[in-house]
FIKOL-318762 format. One record per atom (N, C-alpha, C): residue number from 1; x, y, z. Coordinates in steps of 0.2 Angstrom, whole numbers. Atoms other than C-alpha are relative to their C-alpha. Last residue first. Layout:
N
PT/NUM/X/Y/Z
...
This chain:
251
PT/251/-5/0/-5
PT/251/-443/-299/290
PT/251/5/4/-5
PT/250/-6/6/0
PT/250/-457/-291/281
PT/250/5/-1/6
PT/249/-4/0/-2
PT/249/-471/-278/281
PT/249/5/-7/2
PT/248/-6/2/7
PT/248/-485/-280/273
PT/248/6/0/1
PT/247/2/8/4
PT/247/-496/-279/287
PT/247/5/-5/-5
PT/246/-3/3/-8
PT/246/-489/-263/296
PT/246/1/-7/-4
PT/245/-6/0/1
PT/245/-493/-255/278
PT/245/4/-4/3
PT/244/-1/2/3
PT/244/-511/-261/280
PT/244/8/-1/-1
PT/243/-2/8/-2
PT/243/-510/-255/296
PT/243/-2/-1/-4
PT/242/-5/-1/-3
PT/242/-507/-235/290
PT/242/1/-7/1
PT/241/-4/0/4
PT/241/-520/-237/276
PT/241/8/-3/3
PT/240/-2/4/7
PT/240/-532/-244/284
PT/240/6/1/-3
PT/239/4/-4/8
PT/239/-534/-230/299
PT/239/4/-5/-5
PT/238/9/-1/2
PT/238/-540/-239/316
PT/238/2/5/-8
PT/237/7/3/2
PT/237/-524/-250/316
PT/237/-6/3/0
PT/236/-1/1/8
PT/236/-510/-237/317
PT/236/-6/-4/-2
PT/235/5/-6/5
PT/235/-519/-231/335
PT/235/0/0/-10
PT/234/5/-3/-2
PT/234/-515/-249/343
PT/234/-2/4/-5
PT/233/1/-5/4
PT/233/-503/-263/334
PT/233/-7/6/4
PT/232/7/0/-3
PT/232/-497/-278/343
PT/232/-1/8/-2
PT/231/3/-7/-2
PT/231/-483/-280/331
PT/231/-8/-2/5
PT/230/4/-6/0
PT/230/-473/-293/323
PT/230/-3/4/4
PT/229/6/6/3
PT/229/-461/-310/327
PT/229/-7/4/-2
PT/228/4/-2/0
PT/228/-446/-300/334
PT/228/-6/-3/-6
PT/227/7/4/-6
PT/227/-435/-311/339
PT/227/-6/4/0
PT/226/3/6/0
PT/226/-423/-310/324
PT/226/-3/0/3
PT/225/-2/5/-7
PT/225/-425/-292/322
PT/225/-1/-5/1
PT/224/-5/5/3
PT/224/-431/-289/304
PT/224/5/-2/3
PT/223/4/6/0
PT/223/-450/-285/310
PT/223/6/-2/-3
PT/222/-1/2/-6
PT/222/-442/-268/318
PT/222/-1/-9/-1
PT/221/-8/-1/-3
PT/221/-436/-260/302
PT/221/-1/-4/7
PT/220/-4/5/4
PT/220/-451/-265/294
PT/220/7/-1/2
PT/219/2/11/1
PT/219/-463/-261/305
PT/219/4/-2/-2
PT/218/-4/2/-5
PT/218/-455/-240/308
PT/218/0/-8/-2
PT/217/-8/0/2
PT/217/-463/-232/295
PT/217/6/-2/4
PT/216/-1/2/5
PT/216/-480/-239/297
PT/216/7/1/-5
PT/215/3/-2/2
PT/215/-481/-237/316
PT/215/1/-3/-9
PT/214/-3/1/10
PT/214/-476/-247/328
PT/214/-8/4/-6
PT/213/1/-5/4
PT/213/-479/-237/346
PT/213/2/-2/-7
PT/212/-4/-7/-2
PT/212/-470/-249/358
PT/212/-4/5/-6
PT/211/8/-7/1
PT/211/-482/-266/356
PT/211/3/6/0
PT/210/0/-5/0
PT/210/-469/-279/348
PT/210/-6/2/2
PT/209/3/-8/4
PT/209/-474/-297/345
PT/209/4/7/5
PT/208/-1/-6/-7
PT/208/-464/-313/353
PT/208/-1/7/-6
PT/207/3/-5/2
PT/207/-472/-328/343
PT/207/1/6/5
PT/206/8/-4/0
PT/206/-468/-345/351
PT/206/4/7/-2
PT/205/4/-1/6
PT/205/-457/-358/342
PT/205/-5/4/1
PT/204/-1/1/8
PT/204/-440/-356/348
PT/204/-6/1/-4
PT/203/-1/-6/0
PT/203/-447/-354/367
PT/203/4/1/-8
PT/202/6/-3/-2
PT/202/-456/-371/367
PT/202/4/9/-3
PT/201/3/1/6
PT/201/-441/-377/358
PT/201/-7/4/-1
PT/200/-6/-5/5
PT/200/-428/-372/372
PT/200/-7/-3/-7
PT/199/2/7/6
PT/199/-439/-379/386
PT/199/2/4/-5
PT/198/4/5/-2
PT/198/-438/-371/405
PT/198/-1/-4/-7
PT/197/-2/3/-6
PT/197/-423/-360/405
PT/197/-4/-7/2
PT/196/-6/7/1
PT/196/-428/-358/385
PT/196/2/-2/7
PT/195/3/9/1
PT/195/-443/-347/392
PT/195/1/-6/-2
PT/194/3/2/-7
PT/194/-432/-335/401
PT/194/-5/-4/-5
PT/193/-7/1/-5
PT/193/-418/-335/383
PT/193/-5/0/6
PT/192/-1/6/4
PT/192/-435/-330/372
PT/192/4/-4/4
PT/191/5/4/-2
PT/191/-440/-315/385
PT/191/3/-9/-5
PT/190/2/0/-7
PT/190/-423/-308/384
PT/190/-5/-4/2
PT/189/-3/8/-1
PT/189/-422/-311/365
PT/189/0/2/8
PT/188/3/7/6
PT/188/-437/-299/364
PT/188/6/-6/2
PT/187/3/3/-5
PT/187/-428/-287/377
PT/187/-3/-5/-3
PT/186/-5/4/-3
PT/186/-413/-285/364
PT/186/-6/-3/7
PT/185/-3/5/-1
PT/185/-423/-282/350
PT/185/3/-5/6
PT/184/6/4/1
PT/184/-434/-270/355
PT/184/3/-7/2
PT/183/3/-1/-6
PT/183/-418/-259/361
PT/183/-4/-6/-2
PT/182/-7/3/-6
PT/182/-409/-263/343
PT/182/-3/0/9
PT/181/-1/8/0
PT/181/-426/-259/335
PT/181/3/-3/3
PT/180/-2/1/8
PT/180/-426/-241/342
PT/180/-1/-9/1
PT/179/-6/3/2
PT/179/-439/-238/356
PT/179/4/0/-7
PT/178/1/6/8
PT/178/-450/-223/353
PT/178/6/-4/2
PT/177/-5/4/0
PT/177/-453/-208/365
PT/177/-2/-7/-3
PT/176/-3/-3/3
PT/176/-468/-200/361
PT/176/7/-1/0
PT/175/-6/-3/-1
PT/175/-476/-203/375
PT/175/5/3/-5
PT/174/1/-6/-1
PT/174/-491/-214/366
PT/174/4/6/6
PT/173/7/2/4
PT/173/-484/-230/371
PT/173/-3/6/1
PT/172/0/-1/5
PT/172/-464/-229/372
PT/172/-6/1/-1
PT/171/-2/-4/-3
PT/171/-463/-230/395
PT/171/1/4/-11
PT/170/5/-3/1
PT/170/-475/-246/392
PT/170/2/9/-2
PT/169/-3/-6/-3
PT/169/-462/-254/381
PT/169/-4/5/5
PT/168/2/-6/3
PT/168/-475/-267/375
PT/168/5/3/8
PT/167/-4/-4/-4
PT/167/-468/-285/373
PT/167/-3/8/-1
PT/166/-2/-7/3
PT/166/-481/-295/366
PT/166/5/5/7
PT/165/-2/-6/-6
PT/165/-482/-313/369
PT/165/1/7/-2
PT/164/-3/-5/4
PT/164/-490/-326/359
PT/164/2/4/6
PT/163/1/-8/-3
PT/163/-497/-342/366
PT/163/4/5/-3
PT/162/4/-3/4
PT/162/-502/-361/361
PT/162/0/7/3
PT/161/-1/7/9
PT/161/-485/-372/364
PT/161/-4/5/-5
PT/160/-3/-7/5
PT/160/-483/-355/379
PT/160/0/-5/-8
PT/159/8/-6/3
PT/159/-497/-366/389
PT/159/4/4/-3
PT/158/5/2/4
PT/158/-483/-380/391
PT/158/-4/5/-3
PT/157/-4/-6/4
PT/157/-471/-366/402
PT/157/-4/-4/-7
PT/156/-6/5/3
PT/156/-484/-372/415
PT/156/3/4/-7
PT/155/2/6/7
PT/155/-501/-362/418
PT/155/7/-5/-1
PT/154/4/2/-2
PT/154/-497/-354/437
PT/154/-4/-7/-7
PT/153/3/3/-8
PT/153/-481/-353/438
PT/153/-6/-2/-1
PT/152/1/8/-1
PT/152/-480/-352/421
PT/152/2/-3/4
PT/151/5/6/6
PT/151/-489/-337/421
PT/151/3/-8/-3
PT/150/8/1/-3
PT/150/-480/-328/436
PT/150/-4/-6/-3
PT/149/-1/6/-7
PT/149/-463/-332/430
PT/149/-6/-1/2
PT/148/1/5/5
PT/148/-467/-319/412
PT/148/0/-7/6
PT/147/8/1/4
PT/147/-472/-305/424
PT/147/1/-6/-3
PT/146/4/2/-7
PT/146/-457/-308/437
PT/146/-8/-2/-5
PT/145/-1/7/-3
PT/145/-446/-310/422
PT/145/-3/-1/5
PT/144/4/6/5
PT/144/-452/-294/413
PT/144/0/-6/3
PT/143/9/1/-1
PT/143/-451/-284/429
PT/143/-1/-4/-5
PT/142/2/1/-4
PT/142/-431/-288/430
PT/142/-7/-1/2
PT/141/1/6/1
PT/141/-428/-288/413
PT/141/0/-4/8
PT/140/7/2/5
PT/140/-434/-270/413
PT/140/3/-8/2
PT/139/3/5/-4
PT/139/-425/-264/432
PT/139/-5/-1/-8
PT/138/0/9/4
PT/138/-413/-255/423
PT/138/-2/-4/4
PT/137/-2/3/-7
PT/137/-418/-239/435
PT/137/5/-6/-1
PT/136/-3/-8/-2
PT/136/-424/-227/419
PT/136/5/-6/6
PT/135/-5/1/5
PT/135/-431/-245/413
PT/135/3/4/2
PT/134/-3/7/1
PT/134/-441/-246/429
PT/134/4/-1/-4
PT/133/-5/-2/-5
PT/133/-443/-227/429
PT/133/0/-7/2
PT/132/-4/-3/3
PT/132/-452/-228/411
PT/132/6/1/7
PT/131/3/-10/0
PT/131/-464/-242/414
PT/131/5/3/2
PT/130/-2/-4/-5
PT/130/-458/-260/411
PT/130/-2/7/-2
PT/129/-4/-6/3
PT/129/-467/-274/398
PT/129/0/5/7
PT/128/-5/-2/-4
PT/128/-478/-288/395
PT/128/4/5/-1
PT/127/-2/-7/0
PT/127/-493/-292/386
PT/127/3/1/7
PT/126/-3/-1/-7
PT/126/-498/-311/385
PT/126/4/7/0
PT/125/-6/-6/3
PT/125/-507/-312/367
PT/125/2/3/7
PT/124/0/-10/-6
PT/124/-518/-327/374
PT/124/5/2/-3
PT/123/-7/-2/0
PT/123/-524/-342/361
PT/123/1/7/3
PT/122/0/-7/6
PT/122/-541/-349/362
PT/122/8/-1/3
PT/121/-2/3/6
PT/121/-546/-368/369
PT/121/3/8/-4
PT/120/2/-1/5
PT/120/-555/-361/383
PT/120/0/0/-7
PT/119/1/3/0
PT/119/-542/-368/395
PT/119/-7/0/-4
PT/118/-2/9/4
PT/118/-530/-359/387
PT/118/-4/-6/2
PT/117/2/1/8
PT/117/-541/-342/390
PT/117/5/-7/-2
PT/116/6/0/2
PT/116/-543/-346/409
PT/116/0/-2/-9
PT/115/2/7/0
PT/115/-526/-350/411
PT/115/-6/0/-3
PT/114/-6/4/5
PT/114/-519/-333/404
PT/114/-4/-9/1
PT/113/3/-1/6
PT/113/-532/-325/415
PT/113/2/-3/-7
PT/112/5/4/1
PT/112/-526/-332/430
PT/112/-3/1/-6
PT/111/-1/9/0
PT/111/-509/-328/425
PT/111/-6/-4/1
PT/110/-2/1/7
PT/110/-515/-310/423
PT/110/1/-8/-1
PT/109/5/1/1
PT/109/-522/-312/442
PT/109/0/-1/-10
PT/108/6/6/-3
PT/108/-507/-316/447
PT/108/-9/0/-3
PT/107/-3/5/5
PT/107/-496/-302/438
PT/107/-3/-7/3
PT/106/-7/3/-1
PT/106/-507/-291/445
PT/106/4/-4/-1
PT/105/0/5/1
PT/105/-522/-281/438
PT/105/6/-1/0
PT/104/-3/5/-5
PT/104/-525/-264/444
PT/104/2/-7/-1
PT/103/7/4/-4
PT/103/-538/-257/433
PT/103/5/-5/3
PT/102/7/-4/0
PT/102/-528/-242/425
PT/102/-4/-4/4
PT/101/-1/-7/-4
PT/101/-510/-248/428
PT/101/-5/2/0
PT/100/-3/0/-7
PT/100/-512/-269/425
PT/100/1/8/3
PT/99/5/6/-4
PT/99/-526/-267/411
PT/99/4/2/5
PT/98/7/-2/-4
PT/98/-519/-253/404
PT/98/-2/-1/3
PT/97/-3/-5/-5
PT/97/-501/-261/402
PT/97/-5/3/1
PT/96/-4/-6/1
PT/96/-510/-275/394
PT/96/2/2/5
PT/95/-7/-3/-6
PT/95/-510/-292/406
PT/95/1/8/-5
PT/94/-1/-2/-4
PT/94/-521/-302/391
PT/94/7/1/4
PT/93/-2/-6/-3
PT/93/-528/-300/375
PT/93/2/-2/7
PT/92/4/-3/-5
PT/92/-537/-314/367
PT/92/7/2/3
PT/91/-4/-5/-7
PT/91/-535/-322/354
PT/91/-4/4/5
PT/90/-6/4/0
PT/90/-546/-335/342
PT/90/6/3/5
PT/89/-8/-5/-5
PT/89/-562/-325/343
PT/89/5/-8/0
PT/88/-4/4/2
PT/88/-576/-334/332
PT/88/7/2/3
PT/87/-3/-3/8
PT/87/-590/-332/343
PT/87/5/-2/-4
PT/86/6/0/6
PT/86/-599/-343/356
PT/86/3/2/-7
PT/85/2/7/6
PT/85/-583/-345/363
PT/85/-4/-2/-6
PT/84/-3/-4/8
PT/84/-582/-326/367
PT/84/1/-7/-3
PT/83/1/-5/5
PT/83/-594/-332/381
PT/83/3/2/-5
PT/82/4/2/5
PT/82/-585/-346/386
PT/82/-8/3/-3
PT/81/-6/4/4
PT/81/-568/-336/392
PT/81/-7/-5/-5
PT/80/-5/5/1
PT/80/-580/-325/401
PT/80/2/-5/-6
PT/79/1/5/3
PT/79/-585/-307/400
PT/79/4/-4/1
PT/78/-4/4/2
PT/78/-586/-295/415
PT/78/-4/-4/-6
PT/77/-4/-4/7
PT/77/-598/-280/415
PT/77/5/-3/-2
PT/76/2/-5/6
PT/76/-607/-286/433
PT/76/5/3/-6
PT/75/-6/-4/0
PT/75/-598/-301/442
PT/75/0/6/-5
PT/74/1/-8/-2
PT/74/-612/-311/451
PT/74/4/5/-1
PT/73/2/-1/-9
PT/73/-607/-328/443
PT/73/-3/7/0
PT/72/7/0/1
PT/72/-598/-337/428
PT/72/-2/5/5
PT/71/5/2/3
PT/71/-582/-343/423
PT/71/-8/2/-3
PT/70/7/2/-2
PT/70/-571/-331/431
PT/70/-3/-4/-6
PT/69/-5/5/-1
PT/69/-552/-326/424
PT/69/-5/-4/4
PT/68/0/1/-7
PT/68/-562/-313/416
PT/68/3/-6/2
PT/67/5/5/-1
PT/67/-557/-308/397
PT/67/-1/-3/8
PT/66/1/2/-7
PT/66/-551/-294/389
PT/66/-2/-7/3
PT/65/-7/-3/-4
PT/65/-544/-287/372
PT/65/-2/-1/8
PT/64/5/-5/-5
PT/64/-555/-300/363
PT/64/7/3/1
PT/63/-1/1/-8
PT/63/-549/-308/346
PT/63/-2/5/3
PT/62/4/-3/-5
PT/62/-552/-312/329
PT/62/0/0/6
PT/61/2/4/-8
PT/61/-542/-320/315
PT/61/-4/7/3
PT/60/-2/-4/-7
PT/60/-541/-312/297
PT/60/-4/-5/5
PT/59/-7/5/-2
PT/59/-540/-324/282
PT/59/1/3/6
PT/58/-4/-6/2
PT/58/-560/-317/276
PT/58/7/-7/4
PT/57/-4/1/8
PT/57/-572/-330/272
PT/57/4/5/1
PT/56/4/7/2
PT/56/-584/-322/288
PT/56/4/-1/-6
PT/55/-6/5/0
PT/55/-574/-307/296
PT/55/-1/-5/-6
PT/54/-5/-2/4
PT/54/-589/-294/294
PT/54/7/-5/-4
PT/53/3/0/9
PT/53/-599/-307/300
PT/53/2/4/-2
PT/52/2/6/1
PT/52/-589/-310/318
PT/52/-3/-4/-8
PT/51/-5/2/3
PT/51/-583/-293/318
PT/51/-1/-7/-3
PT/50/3/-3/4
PT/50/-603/-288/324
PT/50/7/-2/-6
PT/49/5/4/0
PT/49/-603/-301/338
PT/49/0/5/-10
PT/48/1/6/0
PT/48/-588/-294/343
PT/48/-2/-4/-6
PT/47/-1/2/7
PT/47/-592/-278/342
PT/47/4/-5/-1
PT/46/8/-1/2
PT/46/-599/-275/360
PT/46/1/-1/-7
PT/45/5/6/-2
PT/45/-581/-282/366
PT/45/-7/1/-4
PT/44/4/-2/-6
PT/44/-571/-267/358
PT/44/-7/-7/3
PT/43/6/-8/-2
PT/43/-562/-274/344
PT/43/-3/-1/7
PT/42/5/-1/-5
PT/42/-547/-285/343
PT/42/-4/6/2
PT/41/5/-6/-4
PT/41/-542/-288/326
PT/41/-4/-3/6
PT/40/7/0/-4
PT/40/-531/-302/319
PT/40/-1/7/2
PT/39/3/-6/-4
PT/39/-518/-303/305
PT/39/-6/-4/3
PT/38/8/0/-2
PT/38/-507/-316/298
PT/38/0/6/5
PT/37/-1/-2/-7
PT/37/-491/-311/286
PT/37/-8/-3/2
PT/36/0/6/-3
PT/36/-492/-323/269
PT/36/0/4/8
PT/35/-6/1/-8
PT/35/-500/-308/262
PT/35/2/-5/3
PT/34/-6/1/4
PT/34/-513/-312/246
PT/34/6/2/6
PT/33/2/6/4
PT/33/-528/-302/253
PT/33/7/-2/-5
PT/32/-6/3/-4
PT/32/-521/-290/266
PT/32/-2/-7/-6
PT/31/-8/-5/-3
PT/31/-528/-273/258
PT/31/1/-8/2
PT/30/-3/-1/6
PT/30/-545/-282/254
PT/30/5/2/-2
PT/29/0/6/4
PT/29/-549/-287/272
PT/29/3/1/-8
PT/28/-5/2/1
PT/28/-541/-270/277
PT/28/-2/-8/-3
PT/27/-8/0/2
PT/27/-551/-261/269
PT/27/4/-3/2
PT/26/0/4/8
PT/26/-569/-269/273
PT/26/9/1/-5
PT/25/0/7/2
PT/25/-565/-270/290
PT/25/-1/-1/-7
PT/24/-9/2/-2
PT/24/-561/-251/289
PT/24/1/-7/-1
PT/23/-3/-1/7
PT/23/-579/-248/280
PT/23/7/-1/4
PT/22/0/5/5
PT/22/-586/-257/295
PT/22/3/2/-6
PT/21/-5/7/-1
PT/21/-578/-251/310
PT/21/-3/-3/-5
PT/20/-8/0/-2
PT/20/-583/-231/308
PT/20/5/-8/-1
PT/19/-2/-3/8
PT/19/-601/-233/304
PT/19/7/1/0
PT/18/1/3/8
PT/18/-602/-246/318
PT/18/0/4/-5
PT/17/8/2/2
PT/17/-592/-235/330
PT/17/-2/-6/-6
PT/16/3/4/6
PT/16/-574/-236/335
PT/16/-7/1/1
PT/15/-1/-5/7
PT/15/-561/-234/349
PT/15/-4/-3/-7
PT/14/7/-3/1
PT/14/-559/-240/366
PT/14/-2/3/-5
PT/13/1/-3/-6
PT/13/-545/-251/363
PT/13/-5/2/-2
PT/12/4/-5/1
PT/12/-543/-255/343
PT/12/-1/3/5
PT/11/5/-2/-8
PT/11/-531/-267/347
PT/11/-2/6/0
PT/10/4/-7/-1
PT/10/-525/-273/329
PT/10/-2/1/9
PT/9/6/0/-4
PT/9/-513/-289/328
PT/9/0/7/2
PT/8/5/-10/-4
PT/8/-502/-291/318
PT/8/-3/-1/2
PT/7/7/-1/-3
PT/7/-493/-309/317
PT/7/0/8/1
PT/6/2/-6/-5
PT/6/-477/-314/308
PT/6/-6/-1/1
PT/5/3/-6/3
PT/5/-475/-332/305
PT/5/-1/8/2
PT/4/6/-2/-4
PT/4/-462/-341/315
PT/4/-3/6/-5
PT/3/-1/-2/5
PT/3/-444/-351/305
PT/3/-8/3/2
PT/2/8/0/2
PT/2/-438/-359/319
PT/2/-2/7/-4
PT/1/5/-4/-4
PT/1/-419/-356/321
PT/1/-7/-2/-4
């Protein structure tokens, strides 16, 4: 078995000011220094530009939580793929469970967005995952396989060489219900096993993260699941201490 770094990765969502987001960025920089685990942050679009020189000579990555599957045009309050160019962003977010339940977004327009960011030379954190009367129905590895088919219908199972996937539970995130690891687990190798149908090395070497509510007393117990490859990290990430704990966490 490939032997796959873990990855955290922070999604602040809508949450943060700059008196708020800088003394955090300075803890966890100094909190992760020395970690073979890799960390990125994705902040609020408008702090971007401000993550960008915070980050500067630090080991942390930087990612967007959005991105238009548009280049350009009349499409007010979108960013595209060569807008966050400019900066140092290296991931990018897409298909949350917010995205596709809050703003409609379908497993098609997700795989556009997928394409976009590997055509912009970045790496997408492809977020996948059933809502609680799909799993209530055992219909989970049936919406995860339409989700995950979509995107390499339309990118090829090639664009998973440069992609992460995060599995978030959505029917765990903030509810209060909590997969166990044994659950996590088993849908993890589910996604690994559907992208071995199409190339057993590709699906060996990518990066299948956890989003279900990991918190700082759970990470370790879930990051020692073979197929789980770290955490997509929401409310634990805005207080230092909690995602630094995340951080450090081992197989």
């Amino acid at each position: 078995m490939t032997e796959r770094q873990i990855l955290v990765a922070a999604n602040w969502k809508m949450n943060g000011t700059l008196e708020a987001i800088r003394p955090l960025v300075d803890a966890i920089i100094r909190g992760v220094q020395g970690i073979s685990n890799e960390v990125a942050i994705c902040p609020p679009s408008v702090y971007i530009s401000e993550l960008t020189t915070l980050l500067n000579g630090s080991e942390i990555r930087l990612g967007a939580q959005n991105v238009s599957h548009l280049e350009k045009g009349a499409f007010t309050g979108e960013i595209s793929i060569s807008m966050l160019s400019d900066f140092a962003c290296q991931y990018v977010i897409v298909g949350h469970s917010e995205r596709r339940a809050l703003y409609a977004e379908t497993d098609v327009l997700v795989a556009e967005k997928f394409k976009a960011v590997q055509s912009g030379g970045m790496t997408s954190i492809l977020c996948v995952g059933e809502l609680l009367e799909e799993r209530e129905s055992n219909d989970t590895e049936k919406v995860i396989a339409r989700q995950i088919d979509a995107v390499i219908e339309k990118a090829g199972i090639e664009a998973f060489k440069n992609a992460v996937i995060a599995y978030e539970p959505v029917w765990a995130i903030g509810t209060g219900k909590t997969a166990t690891p044994e659950q996590a687990q088993e849908v993890h190798e589910f996604i690994r096993l559907r992208l071995a149908r199409h190339d057993n090395q590709t699906a060996d070497n990518v990066r299948i993260l956890y989003g279900g509510s990991v918190k700082a007393d759970n990470a370790e117990q879930l990051f020692k699941m073979a197929d789980i490859d770290g955490g997509l990290i929401g409310g634990a990430s805005l207080v230092a201490e909690d995602f630094l704990t995340i951080c450090k966490a081992m197989r």
